[in-house]
C-alpha positions as CSV (number, residue, x, y, z in Angstrom):
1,X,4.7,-5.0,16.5
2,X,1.2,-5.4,17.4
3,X,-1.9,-4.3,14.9
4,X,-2.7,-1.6,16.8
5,X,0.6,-0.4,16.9
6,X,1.1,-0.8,12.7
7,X,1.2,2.2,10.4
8,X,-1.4,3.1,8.4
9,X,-1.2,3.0,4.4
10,X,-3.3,5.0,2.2
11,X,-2.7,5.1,-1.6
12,X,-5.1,8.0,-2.9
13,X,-5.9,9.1,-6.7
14,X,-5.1,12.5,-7.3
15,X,-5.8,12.4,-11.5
16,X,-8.7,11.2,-13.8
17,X,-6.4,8.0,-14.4
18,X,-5.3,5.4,-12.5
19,X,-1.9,5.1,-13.4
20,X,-0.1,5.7,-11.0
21,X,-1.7,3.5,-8.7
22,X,-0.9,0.5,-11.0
23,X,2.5,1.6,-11.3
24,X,2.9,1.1,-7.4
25,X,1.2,-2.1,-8.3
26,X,3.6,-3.5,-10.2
27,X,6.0,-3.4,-7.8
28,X,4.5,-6.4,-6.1
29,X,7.9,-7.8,-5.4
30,X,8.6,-4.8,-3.1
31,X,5.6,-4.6,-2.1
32,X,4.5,-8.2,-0.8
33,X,7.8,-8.2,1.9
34,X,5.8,-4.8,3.9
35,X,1.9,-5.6,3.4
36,X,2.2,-7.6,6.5
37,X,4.2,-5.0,8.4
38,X,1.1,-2.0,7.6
39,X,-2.5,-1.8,7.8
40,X,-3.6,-0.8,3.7
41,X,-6.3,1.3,4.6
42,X,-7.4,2.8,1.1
43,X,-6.0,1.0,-2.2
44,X,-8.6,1.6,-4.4
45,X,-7.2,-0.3,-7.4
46,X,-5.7,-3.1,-5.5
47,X,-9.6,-3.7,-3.3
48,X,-12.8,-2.1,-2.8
49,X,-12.9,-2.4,1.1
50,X,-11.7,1.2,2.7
51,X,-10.9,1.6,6.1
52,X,-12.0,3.6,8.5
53,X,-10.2,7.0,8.7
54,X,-8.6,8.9,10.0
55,X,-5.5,8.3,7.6
């Protein structure tokens, strides 16, 4: 599948915390085997670069 043709990821906070976004976080060991198969567009936790949208 080419990068253009790779779905889009967006992890968005939707509370004053961040926990639920460091609970997807610690699932890095089923995580890892799909970050190469999607573009992560917006992960605020996990970096500070954001994509460009639309979503």
């Amino acid at each position: 599948m080419s990068k253009q043709q790779r779905p889009k990821m967006a992890v968005w906070k939707f509370a004053s915390c961040d926990g639920c976004q460091l609970t997807l976080l610690n699932c890095e060991d089923e995580l890892l085997p799909i970050a190469g198969e999607v573009d992560i567009v917006y992960f605020r936790e996990a970096t500070r670069a954001d994509g460009k949208g639309p979503y």
